[in-house]
Backbone as CSV, one residue per row, in Angstrom:
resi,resn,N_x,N_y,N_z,CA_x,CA_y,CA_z,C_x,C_y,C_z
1,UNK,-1.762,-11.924,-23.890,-2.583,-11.131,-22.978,-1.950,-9.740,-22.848
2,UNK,-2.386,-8.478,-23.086,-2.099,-7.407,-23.015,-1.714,-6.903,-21.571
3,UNK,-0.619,-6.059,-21.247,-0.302,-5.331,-19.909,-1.942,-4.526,-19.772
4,UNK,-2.555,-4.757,-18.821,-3.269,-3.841,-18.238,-2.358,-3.146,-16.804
5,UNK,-2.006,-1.902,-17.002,-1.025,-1.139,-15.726,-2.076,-1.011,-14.966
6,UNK,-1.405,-1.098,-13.685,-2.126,-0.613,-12.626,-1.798,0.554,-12.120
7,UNK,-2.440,0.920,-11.087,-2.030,2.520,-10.970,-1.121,2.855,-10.569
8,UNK,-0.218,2.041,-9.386,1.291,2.163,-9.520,2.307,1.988,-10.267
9,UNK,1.835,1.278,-11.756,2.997,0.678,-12.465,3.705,1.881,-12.345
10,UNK,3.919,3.312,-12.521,4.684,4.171,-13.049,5.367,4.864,-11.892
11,UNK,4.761,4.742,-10.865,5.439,5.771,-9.729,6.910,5.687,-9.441
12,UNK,7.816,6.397,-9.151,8.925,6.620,-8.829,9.218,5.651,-7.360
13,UNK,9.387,4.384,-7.364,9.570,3.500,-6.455,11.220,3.883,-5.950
14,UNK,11.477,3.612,-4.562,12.705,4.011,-3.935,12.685,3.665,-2.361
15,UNK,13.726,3.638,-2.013,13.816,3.120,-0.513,14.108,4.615,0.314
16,UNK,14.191,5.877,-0.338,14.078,7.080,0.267,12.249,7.074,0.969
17,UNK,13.044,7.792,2.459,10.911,8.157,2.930,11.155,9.967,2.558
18,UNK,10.359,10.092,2.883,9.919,11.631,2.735,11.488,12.720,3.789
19,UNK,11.320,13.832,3.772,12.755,14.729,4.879,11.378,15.297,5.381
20,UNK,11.863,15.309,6.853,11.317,15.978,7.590,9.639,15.827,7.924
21,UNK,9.353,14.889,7.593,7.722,14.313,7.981,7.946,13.073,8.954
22,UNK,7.996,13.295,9.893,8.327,12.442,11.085,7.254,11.323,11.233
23,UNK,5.727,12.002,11.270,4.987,11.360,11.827,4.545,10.252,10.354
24,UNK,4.439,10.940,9.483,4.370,10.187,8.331,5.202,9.213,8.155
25,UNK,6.693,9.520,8.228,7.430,8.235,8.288,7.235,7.314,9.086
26,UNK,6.539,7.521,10.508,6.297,6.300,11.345,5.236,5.507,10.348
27,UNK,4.333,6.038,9.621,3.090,5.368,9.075,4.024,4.673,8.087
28,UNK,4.660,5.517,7.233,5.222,4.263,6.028,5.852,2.983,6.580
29,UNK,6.651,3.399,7.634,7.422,2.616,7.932,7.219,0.937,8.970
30,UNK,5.659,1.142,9.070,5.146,0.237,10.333,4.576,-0.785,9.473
31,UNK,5.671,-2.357,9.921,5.394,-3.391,9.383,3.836,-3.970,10.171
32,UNK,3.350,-3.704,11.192,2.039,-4.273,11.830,1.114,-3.910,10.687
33,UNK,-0.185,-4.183,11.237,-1.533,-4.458,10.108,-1.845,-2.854,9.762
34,UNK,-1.753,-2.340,9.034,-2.562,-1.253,8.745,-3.881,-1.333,9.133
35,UNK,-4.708,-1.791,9.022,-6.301,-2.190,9.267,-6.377,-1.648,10.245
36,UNK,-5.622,-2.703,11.273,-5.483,-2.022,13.054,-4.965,-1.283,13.035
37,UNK,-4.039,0.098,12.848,-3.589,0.884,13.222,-4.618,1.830,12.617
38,UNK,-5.367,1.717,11.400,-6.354,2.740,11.199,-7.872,2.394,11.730
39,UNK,-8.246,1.650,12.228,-9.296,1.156,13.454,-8.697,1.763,14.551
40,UNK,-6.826,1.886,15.238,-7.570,2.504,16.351,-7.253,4.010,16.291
41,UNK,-7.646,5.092,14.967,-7.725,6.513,15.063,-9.319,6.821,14.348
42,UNK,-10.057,5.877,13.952,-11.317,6.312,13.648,-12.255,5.566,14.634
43,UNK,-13.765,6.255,14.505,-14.857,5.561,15.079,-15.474,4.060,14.432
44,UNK,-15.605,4.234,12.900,-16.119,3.460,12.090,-15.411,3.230,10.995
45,UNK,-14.397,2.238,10.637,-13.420,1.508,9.937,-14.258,0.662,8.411
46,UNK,-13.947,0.849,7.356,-14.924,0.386,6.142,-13.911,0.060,4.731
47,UNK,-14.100,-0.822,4.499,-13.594,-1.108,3.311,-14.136,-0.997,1.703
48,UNK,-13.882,-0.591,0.717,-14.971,0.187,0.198,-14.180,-0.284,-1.618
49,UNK,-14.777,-1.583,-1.787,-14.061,-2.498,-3.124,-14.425,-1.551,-4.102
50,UNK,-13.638,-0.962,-5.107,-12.857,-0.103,-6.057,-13.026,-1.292,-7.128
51,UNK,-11.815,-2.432,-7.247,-12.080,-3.279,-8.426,-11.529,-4.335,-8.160
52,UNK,-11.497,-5.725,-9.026,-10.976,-6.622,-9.169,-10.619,-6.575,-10.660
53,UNK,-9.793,-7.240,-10.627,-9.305,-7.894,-12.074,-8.710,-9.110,-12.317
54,UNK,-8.977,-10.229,-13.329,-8.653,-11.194,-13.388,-7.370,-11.513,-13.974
55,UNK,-6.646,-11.810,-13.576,-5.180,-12.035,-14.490,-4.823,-11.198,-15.439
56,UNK,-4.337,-10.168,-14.907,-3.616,-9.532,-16.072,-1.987,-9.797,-15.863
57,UNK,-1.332,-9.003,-17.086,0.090,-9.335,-17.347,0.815,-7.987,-16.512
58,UNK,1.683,-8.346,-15.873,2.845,-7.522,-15.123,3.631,-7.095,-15.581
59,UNK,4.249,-5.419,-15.301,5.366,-5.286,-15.569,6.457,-6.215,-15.097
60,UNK,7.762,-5.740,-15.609,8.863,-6.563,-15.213,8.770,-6.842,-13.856
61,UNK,8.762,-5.300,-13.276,9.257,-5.035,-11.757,8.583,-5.808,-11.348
62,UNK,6.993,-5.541,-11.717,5.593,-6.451,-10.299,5.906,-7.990,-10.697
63,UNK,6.058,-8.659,-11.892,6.520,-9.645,-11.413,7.487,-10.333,-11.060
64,UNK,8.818,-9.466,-10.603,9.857,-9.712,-9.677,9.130,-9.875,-8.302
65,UNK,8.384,-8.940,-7.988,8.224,-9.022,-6.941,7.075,-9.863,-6.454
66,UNK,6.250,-10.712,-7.235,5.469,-12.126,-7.092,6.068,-13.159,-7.530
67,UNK,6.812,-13.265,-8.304,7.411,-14.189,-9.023,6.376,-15.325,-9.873
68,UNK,6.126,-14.037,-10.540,4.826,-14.320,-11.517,4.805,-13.595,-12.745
69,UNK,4.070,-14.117,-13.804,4.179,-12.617,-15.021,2.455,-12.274,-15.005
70,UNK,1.910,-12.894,-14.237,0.319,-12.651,-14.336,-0.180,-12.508,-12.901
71,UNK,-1.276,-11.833,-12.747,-1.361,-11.931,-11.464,-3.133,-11.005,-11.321
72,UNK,-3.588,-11.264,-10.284,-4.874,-10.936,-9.949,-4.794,-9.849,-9.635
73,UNK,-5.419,-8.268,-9.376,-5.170,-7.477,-8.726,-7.137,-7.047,-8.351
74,UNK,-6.748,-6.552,-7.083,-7.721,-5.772,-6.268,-7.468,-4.988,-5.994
75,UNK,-8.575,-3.579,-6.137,-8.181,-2.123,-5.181,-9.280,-1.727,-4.825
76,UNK,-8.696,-1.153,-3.242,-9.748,-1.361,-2.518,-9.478,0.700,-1.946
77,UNK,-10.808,1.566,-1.476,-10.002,2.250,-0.967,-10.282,2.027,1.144
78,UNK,-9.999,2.229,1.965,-9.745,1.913,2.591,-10.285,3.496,3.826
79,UNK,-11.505,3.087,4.507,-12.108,4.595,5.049,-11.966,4.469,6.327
80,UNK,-11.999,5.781,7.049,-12.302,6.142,8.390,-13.341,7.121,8.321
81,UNK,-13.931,6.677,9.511,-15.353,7.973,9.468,-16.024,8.086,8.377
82,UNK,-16.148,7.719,7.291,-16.216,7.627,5.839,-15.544,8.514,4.806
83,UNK,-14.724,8.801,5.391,-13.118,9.660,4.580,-12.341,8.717,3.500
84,UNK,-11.781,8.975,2.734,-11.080,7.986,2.024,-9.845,8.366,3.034
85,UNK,-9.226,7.401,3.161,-7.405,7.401,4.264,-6.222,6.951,2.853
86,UNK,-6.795,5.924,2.571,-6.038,4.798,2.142,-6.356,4.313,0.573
87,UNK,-5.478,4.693,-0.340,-5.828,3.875,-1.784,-5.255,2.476,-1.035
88,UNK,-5.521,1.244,-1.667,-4.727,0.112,-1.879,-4.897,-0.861,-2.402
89,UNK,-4.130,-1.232,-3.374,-4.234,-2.210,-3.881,-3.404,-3.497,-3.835
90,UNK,-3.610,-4.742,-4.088,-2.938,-5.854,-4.106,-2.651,-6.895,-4.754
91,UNK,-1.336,-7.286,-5.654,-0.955,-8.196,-6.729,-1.005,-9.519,-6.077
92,UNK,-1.503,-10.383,-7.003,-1.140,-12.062,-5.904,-1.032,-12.886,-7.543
93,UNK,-0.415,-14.179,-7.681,-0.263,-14.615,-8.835,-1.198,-15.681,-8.257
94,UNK,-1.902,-16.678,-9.717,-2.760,-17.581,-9.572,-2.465,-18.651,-8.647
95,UNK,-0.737,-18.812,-8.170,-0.565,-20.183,-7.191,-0.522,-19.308,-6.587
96,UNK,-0.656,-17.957,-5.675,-1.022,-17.825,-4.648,-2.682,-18.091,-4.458
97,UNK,-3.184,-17.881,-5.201,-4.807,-18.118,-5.101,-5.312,-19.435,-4.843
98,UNK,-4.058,-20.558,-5.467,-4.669,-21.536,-5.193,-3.798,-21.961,-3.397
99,UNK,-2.996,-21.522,-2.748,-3.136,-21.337,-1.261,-3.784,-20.607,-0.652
100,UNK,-4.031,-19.708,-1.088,-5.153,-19.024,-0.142,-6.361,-18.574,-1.152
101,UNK,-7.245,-19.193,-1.310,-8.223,-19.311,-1.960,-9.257,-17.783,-1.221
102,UNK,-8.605,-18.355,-0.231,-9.810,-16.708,0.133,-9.592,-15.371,0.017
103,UNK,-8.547,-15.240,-0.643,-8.566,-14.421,-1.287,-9.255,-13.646,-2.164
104,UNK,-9.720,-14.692,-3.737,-10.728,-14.430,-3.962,-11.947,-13.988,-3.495
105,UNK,-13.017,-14.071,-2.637,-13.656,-13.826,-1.911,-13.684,-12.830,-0.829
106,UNK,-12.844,-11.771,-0.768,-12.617,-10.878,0.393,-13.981,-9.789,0.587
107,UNK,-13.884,-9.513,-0.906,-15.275,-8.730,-0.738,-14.923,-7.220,-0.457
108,UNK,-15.462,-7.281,0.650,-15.399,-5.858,1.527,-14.721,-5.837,2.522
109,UNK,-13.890,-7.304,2.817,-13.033,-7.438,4.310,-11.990,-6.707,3.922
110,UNK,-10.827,-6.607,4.838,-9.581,-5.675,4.627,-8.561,-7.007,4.457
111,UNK,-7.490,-7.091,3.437,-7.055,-8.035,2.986,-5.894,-8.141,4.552
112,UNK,-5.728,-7.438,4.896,-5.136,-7.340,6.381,-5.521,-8.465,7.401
113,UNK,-7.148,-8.463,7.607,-7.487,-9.073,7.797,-7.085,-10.783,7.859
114,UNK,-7.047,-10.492,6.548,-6.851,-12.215,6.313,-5.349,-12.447,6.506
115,UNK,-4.820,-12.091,6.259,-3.303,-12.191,6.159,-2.391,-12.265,7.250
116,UNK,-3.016,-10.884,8.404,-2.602,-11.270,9.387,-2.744,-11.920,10.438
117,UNK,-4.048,-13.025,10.223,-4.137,-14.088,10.959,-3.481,-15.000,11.349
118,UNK,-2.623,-14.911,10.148,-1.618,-16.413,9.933,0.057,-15.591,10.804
119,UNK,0.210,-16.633,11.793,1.408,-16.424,12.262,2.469,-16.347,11.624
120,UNK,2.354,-17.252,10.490,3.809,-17.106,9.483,3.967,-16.152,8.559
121,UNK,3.309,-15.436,8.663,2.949,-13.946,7.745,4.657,-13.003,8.516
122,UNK,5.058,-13.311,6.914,6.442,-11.870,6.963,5.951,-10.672,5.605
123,UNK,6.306,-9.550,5.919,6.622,-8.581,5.592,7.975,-8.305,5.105
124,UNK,7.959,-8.635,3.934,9.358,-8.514,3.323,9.565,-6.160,3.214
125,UNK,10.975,-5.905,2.517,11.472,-4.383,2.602,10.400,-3.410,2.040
126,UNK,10.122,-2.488,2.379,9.404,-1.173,2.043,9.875,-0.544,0.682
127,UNK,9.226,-0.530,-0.322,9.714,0.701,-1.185,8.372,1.546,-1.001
128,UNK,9.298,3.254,-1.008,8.040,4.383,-1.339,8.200,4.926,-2.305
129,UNK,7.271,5.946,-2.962,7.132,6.979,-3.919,6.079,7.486,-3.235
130,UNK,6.362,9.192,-3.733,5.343,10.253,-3.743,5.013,10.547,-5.153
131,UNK,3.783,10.806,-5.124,2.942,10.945,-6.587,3.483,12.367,-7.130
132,UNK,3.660,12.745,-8.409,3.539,13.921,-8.903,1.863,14.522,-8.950
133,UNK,1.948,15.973,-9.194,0.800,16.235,-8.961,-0.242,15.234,-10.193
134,UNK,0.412,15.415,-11.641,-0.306,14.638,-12.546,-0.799,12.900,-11.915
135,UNK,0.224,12.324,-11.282,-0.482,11.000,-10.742,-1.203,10.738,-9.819
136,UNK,-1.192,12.241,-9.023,-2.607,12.188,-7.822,-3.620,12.383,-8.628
137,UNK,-3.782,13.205,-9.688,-4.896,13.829,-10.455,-5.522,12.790,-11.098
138,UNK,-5.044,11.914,-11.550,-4.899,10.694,-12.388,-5.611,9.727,-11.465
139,UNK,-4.939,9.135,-10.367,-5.695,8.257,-9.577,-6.963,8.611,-9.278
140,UNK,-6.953,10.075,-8.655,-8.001,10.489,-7.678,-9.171,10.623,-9.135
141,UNK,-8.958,10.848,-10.233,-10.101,10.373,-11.106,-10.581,9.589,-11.551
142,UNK,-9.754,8.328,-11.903,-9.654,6.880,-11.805,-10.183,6.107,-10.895
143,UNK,-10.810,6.323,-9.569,-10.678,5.839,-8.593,-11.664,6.904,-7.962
144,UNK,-12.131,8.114,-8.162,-13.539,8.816,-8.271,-13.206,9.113,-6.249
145,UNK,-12.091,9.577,-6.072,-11.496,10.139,-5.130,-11.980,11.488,-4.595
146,UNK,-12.987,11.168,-3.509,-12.956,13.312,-3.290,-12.955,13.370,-2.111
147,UNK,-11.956,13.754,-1.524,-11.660,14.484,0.169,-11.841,15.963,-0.083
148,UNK,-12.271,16.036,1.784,-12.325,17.661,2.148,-11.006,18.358,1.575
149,UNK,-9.972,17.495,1.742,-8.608,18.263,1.730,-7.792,18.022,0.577
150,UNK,-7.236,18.452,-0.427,-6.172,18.004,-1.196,-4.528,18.593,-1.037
151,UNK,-3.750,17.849,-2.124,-2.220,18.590,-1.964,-2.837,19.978,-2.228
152,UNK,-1.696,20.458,-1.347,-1.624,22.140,-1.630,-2.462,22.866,-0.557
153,UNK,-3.622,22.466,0.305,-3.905,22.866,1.493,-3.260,22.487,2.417
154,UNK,-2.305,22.921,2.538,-1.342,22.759,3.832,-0.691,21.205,4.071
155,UNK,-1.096,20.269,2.724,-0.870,19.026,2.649,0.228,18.739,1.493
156,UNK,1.012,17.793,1.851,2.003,17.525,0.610,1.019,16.689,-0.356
157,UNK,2.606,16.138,-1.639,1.268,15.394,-2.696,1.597,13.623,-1.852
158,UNK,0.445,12.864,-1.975,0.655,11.946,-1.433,1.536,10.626,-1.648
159,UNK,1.969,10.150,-0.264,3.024,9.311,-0.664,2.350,7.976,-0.436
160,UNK,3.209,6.820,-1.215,2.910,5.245,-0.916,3.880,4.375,-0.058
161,UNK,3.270,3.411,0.032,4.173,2.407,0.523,4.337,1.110,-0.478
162,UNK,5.439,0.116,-0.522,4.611,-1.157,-1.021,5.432,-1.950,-0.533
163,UNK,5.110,-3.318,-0.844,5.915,-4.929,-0.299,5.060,-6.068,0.275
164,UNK,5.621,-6.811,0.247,5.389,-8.261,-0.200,5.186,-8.371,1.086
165,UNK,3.787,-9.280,1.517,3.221,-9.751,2.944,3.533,-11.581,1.768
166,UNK,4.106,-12.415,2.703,4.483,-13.808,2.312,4.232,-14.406,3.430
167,UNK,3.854,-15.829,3.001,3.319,-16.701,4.187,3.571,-18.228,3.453
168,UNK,4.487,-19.065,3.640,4.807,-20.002,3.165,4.886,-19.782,1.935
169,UNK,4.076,-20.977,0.818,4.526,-20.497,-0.762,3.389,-19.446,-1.407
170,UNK,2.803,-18.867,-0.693,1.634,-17.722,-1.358,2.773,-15.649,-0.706
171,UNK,2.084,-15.229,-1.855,3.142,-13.949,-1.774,2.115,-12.518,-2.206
172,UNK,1.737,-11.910,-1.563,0.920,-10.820,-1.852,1.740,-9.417,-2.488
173,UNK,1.414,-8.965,-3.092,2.096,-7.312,-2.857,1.260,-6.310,-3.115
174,UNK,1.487,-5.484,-1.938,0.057,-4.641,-1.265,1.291,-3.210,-1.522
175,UNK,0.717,-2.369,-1.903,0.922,-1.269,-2.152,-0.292,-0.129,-1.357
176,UNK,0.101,0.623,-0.659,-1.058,1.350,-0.332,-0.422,2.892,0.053
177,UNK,-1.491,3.871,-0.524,-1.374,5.370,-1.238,-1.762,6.126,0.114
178,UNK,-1.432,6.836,0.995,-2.208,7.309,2.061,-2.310,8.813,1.513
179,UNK,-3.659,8.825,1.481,-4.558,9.950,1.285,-4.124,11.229,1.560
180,UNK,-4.660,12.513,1.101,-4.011,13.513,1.998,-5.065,13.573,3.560
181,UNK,-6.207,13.313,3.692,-7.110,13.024,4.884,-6.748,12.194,5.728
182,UNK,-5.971,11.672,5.123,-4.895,10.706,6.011,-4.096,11.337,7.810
183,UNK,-4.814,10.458,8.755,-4.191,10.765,10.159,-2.922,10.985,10.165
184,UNK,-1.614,10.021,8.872,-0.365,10.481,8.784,0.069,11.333,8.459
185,UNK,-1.081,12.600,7.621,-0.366,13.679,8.029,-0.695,14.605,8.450
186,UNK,-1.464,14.396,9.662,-1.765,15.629,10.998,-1.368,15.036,12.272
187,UNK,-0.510,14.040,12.531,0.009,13.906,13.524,1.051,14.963,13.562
């Protein structure tokens, strides 16, 4: 089965956050639901399915971090007001699918949603990267991306988050890109 990359395979992953973006670092850094924290700065909260894919093959890294060499991926982008906020996407290997089956099926829900229902839901360590300008350019065409605002209006280029939401033996890894329209960086 051929590597199909996903759009993070390449980013500059690291446990550095950004210097001097305060309010942004609170956003990378907040293990609670994203979903809810971007429900409570918009009126109308929307999830807006980008793609699925069926088992493809992982780099090394992504399947260190499922403990899988194959794995499902979804990307979703993730709106306020009908703004894009949020790229995100999420790796899960086939025995996670077969514990949480609903996975498959999310649709248009926010995988947040589901995940953080379950009390035993941990949040394993944060890695970030900020995109070069070529990998914003790249996504945001890939992914048919158009905000009022981009890098370079008074906005840096955008940064990610990623890590493993685990809940007994099922293991997600959610990576998510915050926009430059993003509330994290006009606080």
């Amino acid at each position: 089965m051929p590597v199909i990359n996903t759009a993070d395979h390449a980013w500059h992953w690291g446990p550095e956050l950004p210097q001097s973006q305060l309010p942004l670092c609170n956003w990378l850094q907040d293990a609670g639901s994203l979903t809810e924290r971007l429900r409570r700065h918009c009126r109308q909260f929307r999830v807006q399915l980008q793609s699925t894919t069926a088992e493809i093959t992982l780099t090394p890294t992504q399947a260190a971090w499922i403990g899988a060499e194959r794995a499902f991926c979804r990307e979703v982008l993730l709106l306020c007001d009908e703004q894009p906020w949020v790229y995100a996407s999420s790796l899960y290997s086939p025995s996670t699918l077969n514990v949480v089956p609903a996975l498959a099926g999310l649709g248009q829900r926010a995988l947040g949603e589901l995940l953080f229902e379950d009390p035993q839901l941990q949040r394993r360590e944060f890695e970030f990267a900020q995109l070069t300008a070529a990998q914003w350019r790249q996504l945001a065409q890939m992914q048919s991306i158009v905000q009022d605002t981009a890098p370079g209006d008074s906005y840096p280029l955008p940064w990610a988050r990623r890590s493993l939401l685990a809940t007994g033996q099922a293991g997600v890894l959610v990576t998510e890109l915050f926009l430059p329209a993003a509330q994290a960086y006009r606080e």
